[in-house]
NUFITI-997565 format. One record per atom (N, C-alpha, C, CB): residue in one letter; x, y, z. Coordinates in pm, whole numbers, padded with zeros to 5 digits, always signed. Glycine has a CB too. Layout:
N
AXYZ...
//
This chain:
153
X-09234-10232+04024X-09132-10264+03927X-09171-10205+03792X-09110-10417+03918X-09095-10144+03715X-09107-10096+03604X-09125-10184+03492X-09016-10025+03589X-09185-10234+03384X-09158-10291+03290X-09040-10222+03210X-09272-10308+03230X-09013-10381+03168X-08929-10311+03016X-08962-10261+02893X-08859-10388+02958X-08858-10168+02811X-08938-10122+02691X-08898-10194+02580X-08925-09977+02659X-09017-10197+02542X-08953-10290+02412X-08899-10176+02309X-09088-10402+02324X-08794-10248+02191X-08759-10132+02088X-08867-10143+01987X-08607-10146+02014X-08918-10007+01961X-09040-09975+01859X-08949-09974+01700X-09128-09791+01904X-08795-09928+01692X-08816-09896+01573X-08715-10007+01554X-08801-09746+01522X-08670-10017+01368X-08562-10114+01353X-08455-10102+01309X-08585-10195+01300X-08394-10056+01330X-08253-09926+01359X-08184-10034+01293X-08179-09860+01552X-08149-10151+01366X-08054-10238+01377X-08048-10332+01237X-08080-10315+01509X-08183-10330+01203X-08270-10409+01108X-08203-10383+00976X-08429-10363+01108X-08232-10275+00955X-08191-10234+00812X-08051-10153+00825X-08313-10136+00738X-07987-10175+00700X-07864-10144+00662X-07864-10100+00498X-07775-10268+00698X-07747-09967+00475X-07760-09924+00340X-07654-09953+00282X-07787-09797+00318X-07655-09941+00186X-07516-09931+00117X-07526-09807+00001X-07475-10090+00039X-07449-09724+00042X-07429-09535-00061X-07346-09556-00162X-07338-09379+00030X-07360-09451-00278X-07218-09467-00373X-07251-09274-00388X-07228-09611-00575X-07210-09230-00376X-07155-09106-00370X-07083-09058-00514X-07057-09110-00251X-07133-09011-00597X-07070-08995-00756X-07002-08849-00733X-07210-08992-00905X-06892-08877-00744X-06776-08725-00793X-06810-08666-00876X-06636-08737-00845X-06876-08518-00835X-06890-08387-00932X-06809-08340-01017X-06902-08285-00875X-06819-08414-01147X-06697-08308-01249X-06754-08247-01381X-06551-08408-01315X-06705-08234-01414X-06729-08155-01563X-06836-08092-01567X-06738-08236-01687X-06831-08026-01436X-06963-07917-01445X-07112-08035-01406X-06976-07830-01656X-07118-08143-01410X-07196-08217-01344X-07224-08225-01216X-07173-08303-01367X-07346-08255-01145X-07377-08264-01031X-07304-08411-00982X-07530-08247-01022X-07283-08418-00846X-07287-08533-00745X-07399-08570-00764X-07265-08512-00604X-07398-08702-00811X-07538-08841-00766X-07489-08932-00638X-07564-08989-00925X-07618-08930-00580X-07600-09021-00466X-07724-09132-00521X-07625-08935-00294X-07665-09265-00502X-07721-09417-00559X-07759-09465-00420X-07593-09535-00648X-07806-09576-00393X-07886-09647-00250X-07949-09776-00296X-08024-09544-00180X-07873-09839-00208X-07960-09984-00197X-07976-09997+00018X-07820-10168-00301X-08086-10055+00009X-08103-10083+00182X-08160-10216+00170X-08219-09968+00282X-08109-10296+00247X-08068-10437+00320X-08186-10481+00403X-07931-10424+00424X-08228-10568+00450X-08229-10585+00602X-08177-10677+00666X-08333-10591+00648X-08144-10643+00829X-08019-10747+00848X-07844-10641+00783X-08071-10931+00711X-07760-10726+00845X-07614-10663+00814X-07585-10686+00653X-07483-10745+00914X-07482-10640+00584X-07440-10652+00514X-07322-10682+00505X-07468-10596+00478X-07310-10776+00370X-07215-10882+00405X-07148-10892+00219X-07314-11054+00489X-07065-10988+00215X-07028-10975+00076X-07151-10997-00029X-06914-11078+00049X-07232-11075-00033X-07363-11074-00137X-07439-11029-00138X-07424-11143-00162X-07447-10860-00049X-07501-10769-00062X-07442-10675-00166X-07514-10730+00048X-07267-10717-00124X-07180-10569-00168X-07167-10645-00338X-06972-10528-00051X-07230-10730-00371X-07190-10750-00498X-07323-10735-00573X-07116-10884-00517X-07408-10776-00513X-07549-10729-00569X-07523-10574-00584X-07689-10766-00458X-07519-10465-00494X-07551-10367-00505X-07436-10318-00598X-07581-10313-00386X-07335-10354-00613X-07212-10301-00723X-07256-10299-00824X-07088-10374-00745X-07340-10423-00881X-07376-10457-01004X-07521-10370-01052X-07391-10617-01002X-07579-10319-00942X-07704-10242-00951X-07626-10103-00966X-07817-10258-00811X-07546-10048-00860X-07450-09882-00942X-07442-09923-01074X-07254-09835-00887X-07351-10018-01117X-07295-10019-01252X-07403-09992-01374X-07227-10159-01271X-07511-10028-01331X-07654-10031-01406X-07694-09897-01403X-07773-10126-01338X-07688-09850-01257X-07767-09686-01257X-07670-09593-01310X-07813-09619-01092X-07530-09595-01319X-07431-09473-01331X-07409-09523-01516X-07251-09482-01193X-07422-09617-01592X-07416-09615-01686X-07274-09592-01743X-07501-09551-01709X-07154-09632-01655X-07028-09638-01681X-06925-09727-01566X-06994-09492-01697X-06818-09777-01625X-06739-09831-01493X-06723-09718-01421X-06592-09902-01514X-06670-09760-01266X-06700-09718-01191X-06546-09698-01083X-06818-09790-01166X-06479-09612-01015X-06387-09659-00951X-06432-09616-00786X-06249-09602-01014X-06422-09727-00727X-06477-09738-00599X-06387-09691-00464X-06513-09880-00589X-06384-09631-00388X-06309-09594-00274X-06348-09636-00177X-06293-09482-00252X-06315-09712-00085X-06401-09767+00025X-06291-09804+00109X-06507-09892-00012X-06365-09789+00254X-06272-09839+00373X-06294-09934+00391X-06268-09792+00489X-06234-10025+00472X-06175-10133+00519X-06270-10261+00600X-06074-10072+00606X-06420-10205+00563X-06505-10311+00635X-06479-10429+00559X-06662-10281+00644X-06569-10497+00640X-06517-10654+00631X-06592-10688+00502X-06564-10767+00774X-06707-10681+00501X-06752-10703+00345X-06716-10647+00250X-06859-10689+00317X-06640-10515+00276X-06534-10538+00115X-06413-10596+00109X-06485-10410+00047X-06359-10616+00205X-06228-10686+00186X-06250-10838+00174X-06129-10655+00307X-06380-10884+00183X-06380-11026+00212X-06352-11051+00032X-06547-11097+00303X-06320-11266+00031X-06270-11318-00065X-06387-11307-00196X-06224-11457-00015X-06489-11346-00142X-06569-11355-00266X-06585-11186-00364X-06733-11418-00204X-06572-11089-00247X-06612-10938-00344X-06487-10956-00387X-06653-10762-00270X-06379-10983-00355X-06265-10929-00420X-06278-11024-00572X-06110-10952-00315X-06308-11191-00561X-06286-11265-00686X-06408-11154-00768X-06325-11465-00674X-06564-11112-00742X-06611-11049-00807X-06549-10915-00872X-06697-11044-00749X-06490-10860-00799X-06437-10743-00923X-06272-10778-01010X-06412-10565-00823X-06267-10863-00921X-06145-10925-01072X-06212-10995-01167X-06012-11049-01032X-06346-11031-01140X-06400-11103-01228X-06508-10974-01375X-06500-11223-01113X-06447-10854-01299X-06510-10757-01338X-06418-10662-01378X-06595-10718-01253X-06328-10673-01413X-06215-10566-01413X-06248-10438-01466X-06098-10611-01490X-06320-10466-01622X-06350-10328-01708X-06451-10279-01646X-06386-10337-01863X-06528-10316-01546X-06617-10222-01430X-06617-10206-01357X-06696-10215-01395X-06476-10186-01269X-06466-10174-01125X-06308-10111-01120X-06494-10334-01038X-06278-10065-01045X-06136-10036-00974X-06151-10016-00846X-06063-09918-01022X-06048-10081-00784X-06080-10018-00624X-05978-09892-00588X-06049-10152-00491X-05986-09843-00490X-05859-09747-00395X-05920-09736-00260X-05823-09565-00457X-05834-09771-00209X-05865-09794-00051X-05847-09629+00041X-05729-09929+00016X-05941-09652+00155X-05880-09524+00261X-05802-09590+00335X-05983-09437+00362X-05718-09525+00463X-05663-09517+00542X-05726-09630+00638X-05654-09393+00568X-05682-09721+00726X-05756-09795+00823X-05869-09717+00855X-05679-09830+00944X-05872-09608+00963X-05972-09579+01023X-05965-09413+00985X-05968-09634+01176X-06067-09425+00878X-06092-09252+00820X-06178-09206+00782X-06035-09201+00727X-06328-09224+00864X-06456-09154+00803X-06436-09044+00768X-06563-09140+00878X-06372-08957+00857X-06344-08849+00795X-06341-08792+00616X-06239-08847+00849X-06216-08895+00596X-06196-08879+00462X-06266-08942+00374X-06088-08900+00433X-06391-08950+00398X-06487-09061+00318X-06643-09005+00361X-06456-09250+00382X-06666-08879+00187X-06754-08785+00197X-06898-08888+00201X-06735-08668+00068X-06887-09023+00130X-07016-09124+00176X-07082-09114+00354X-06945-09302+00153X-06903-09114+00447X-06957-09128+00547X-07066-08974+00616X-06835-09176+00623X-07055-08882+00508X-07098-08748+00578X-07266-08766+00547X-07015-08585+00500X-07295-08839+00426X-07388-08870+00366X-07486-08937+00497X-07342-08957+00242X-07383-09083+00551X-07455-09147+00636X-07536-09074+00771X-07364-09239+00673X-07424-08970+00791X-07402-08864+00935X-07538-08804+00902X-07245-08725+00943X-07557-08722+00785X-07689-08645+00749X-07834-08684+00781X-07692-08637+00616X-07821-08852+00728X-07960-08929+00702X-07965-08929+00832X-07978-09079+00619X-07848-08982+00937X-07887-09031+01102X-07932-08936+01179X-07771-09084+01189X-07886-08826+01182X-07911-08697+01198X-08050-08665+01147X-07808-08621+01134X-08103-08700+01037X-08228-08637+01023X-08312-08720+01064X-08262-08592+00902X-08292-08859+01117X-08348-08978+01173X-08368-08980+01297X-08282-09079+01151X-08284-08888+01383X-08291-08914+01520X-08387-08902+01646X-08215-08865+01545X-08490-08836+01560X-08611-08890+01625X-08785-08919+01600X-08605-08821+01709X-08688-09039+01462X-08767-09100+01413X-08809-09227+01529X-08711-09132+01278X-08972-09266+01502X-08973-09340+01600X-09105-09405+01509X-08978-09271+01760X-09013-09526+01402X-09153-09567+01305X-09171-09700+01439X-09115-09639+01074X-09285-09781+01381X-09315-09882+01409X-09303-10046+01389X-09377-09850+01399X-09236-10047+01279X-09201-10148+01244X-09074-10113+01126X-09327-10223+01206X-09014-10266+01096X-08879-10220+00993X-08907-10189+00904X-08781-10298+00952X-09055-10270+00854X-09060-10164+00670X-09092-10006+00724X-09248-10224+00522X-09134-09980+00808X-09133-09856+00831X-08985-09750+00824X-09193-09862+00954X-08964-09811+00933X-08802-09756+00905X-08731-09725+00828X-08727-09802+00925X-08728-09891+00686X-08686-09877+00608X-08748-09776+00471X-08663-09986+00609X-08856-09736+00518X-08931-09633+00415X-08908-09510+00426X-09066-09633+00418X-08867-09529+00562X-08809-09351+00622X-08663-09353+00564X-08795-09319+00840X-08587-09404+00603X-08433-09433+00525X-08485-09380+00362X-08369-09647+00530X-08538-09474+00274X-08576-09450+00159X-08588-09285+00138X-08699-09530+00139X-08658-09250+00198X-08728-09110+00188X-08594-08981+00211X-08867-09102+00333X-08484-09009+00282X-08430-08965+00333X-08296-08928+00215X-08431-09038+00448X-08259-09080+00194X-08182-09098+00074X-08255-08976-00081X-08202-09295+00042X-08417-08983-00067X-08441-08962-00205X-08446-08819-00171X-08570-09036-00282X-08466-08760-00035X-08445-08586-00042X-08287-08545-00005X-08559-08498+00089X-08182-08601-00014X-08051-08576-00001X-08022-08570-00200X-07963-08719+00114X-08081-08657-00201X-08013-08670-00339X-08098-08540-00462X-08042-08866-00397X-08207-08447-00385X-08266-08356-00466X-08155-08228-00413X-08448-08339-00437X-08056-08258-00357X-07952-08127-00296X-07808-08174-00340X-07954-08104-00099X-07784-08198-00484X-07696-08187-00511X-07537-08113-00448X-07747-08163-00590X-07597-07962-00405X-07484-07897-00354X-07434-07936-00218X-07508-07764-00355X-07529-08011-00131X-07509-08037-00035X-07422-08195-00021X-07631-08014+00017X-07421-08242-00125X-07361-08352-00184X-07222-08305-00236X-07451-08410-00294X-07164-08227-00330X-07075-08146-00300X-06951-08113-00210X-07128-08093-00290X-07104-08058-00114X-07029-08006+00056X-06941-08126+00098X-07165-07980+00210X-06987-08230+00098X-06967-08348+00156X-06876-08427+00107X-07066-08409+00161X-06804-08371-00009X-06641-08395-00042X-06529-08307-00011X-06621-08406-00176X-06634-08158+00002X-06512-08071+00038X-06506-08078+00222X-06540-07890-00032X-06652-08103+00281X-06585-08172+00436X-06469-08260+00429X-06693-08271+00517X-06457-08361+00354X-06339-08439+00337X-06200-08352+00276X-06383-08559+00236X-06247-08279+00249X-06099-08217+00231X-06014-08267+00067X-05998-08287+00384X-06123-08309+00012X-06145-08328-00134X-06160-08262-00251X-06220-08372-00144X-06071-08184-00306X-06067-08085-00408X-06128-08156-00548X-05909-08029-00424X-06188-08135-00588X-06279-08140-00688X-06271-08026-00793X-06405-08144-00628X-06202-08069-00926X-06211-07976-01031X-06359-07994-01166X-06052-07998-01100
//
């Protein structure tokens, strides 16, 4: 009989949350990062809103699809409770596509895929690492609005 394998890494464990900054005025795309462990849920998505608002040094208008922790009650009372730093605009029900964050996610998993740390802070240090060499490629950050089909002046 074969034993079973146990899972070495913690895939499941940790969770991020991206903010993807729109290239204009001759400025680069910033990509921001907070990572979780465990799912994320609304008092993640309000912690980490309030940490962008800190790193980007301006309100902020947010585009996000339809998961459950942003639509839930408490994020929503938080950014009405926030108005002069937040706006929302929603995507389409189901449109990674059109949501250059999600190309961001595609990249890191992709360069993850055969990562095989040992434990979750591990994991989560590789994530870290991953986030901080995406974000030294501005243009490739860029790319990842015009995959969306996102004209950018």
């Amino acid at each position: 009989m074969i034993p079973p394998l146990d899972r070495l890494s913690g895939r499941r464990e940790v969770s991020s949350i991206l903010g993807l900054t729109t290239p204009l005025d001759g400025r680069p795309a910033r990509l921001v990062a907070r990572h979780f462990l465990g799912s994320i849920h609304g008092a993640e998505v309000r912690t980490t809103l309030r940490y962008f608002r800190r790193q980007l040094g301006q309100p902020l208008l947010i585009v996000w699809d339809h998961l459950r922790a942003h639509t839930g009650r408490e994020v929503a009372a938080f950014v009405a409770a926030h108005r002069p730093d937040f706006r929302l605009e929603w995507l389409p029900g189901y449109a990674p596509e059109l949501n250059p964050e999600e190309q961001c996610n595609q990249w890191i998993k992709h360069d993850l895929l055969n990562a095989t740390p040992g434990s979750v802070d591990a994991f989560r240090r590789l994530v870290r690492g991953r986030v901080a060499r995406l974000r030294h490629h501005p243009e490739l950050l860029r790319h990842f609005f015009d995959h969306a089909g996102l004209s950018i002046n």
